[in-house]
N, C-alpha and C positions, 0 to 999 in steps of 0.2 A: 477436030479431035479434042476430045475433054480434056481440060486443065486438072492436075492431080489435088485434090481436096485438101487442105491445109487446117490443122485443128485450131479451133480459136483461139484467141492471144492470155484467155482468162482464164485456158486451165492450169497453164503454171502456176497463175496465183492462186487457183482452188484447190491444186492440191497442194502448195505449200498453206494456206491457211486446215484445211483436213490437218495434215500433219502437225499442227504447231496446236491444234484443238485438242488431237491426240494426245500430245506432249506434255499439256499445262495438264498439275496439281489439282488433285480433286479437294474436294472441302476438307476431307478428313486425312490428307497429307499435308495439308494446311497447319492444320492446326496441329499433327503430331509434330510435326519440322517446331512452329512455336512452343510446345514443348518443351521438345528434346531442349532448343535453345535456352528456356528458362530455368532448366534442370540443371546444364553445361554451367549457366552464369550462378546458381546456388552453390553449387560445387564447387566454383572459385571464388566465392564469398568466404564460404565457410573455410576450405583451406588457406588461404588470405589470413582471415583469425585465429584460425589455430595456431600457423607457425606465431604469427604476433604474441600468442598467448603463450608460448615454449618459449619465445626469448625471452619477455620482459618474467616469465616462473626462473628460467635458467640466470638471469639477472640480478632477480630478488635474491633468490637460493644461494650464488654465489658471495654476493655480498653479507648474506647472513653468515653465512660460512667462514668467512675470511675475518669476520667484525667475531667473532666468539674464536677462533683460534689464534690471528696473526696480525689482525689492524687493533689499534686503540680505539674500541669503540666511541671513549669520553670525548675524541674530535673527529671520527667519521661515522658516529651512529650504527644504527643496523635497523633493518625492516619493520623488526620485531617493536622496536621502542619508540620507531616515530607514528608504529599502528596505532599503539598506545599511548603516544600523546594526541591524535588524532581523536582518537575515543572519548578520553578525557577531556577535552576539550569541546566535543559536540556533547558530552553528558554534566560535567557538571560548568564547563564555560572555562577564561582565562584570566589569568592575570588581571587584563585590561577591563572583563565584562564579559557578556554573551559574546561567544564564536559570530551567531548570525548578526550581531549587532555591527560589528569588525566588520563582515562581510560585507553587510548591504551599504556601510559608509564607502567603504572602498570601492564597489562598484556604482556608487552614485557618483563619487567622483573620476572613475573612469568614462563613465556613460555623458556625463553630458561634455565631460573633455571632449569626447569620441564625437560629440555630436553635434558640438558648435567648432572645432577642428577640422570634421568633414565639410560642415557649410562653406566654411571663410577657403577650405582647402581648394574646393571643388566653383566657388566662387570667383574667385582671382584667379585657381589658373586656368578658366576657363578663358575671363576677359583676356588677361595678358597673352593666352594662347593664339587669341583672335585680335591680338591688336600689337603686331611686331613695333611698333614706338613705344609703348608701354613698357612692352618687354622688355627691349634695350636701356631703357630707362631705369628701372628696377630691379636690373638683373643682380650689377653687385651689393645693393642693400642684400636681397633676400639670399644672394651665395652666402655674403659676410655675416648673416642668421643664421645661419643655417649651420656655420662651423663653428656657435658658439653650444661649448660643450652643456650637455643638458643638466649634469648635475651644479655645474654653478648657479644655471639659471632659477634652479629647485632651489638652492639656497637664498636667490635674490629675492623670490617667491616669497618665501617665509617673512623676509626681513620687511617687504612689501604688504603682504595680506594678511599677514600672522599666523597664528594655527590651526585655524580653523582649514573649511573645506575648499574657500578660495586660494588658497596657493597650490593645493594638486590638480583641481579645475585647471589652472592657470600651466602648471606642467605638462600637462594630460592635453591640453589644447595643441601647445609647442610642439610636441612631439607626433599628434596626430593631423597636424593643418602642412609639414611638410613631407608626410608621408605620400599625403592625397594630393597635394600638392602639385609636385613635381607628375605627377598622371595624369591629373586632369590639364596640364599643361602641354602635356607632348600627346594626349590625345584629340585636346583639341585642333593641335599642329597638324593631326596625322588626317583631318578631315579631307575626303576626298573632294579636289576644287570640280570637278563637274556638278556633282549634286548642288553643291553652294551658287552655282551658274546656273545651271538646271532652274534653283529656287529662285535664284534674282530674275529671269529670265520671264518665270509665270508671276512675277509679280509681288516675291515675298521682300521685307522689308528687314533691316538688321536686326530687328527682334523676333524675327518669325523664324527666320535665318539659324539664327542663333537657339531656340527655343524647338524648333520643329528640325534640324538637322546636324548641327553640332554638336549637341547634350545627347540624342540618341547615338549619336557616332560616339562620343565620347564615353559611353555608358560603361562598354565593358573593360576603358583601362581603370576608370575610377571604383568598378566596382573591385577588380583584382587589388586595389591599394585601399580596399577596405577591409582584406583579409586580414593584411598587416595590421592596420589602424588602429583594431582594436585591442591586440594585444598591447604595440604601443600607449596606447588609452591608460590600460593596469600598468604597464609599467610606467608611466609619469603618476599614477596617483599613489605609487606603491615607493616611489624613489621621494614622492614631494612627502612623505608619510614618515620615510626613514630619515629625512634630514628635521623633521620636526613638525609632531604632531599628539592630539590627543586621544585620538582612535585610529583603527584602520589597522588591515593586516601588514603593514609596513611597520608600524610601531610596534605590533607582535614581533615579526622579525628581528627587529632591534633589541629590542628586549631579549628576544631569547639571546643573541649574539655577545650583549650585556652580560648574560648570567651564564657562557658558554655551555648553551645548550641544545648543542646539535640535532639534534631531535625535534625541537622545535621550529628550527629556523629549515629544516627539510617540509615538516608540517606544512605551513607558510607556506613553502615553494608548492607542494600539492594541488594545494585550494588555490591556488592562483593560477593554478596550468588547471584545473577542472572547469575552471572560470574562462578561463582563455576558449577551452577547445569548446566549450557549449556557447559559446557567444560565434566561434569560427563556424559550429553549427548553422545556427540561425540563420548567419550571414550567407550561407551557400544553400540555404534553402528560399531566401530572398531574392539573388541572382539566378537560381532557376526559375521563381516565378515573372521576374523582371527579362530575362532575355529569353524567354520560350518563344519568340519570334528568330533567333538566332538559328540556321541549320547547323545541326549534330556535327560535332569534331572527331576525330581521332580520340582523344583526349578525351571525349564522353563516350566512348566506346571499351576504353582501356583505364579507367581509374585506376589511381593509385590507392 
């Protein structure tokens, strides 16, 4: 008697693959889906800015308002008159000389604060990160640094290197070498010991170790503590400026504070926050090209 014929085992799979061939997106649902997506994320750009730009208008607007009916403007200024020292000071210059003269001292001495600060920061607490005797060795020196207040130091500074651009350097260091510092120490800590095994294992040596798997591990807490850094950076060469100097928008600040001039000493704060956020610029366009090996976060999906 004939056995009843059983269908082969492959057509479930053929016709679950039929159906899933059915299913998938043709070219041109492809690319409307990318699209619609890059249309969805303009659209939350641009509202993102808008509201930004009603608050910091409703902000201005308010504080004009209030500075021409009910504040004294002579000690809190208004919009209106720090635009116009702003103006007057990019057209005919200040007190002290050229605006950009001011400028480019002040960030030359934020910059190489910022950037022999990040070496020695990123330097040591790399070592001490990877050598717990060191670390216990050196901890309370660099605590008991660390809790000395920065504007004494800006003054030791002056009495130390005089007026020139060595004693903001010298600020600008301090303040950026324990920024980076204390990051590049707890990242080197945070090195995962398999990889480090892993490397000893194929035959890497404590400078390959260190070179080829620590520093890349360590990459993204130092880079995050160079956001800060550089703000820190302007403000040691803007603090070592205001306790005594010959240039530099610290000394405009002072000045104007000297000659109770509100207006100016808002000025001042301006340029130094435009300088801040185009250098936080750079810097987070630098960490994208440095960790585009990194898979995509939450966090790069949902910017702030």
């Amino acid at each position: 008697m004939p056995h009843d014929v059983k269908p082969p085992a492959t057509e479930p799979a053929a016709a679950a693959a039929a159906a899933a061939a059915a299913s998938a997106p043709t070219p041109e649902e492809e690319a409307r889906a990318v699209a619609q997506a890059k249309a969805a994320a303009l659209r939350r750009r641009v509202m993102i800015y808008g509201v930004r730009l009603v608050l910091v208008a409703l902000w201005l607007g308010s504080w004009e308002l209030a500075a021409r009916n009910w504040i004294d403007p002579f000690y809190y200024s208004r919009p209106s008159a720090i635009w116009d020292r702003l103006v007057d000071w990019f057209s005919n210059g200040t007190s002290q000389g050229s605006i950009w003269e001011q400028i480019s001292y002040t960030l030359r001495e934020a910059v190489l604060g910022f950037v022999l600060g990040s070496l020695g920061g990123v330097v040591l607490g790399v070592v001490l990160g990877r050598s717990r005797f060191l670390s216990d060795v050196c901890a309370p020196f660099i605590k008991a640094a660390n809790a000395i207040p920065r504007i004494i130091l800006a003054s030791l500074f002056v009495i130390w290197f005089g007026l020139g651009m060595q004693s903001k350097v010298a600020t600008a260091f301090v303040l950026v070498f324990f920024a980076v510092f204390f990051n590049a120490f707890q990242g080197a800590r945070e090195v995962d010991r398999n990889l480090v095994n892993n490397a000893r294992i194929l035959g890497a040596g404590r400078w390959a170790v260190l070179r080829t798997v620590v520093v890349p591990s360590a990459t993204s807490w130092i880079l995050a503590s160079l956001h800060s850094a550089f703000g820190f950076a302007i403000i040691g060469a803007v603090v070592g400026e205001y306790s005594g100097a010959d240039k530099g928008l610290g000394l405009l600040i002072n000045h104007a504070q000297g000659t109770f001039d509100a207006a100016g000493i808002y000025a001042g704060m301006i340029i130094i926050t435009v300088l801040a956020l185009l250098a936080e610029w750079l810097l987070t366009m630098v960490e994208g090209r440095l960790l585009r090996w990194r898979p995509p976060s939450a966090a790069d999906h949902n910017p702030v």
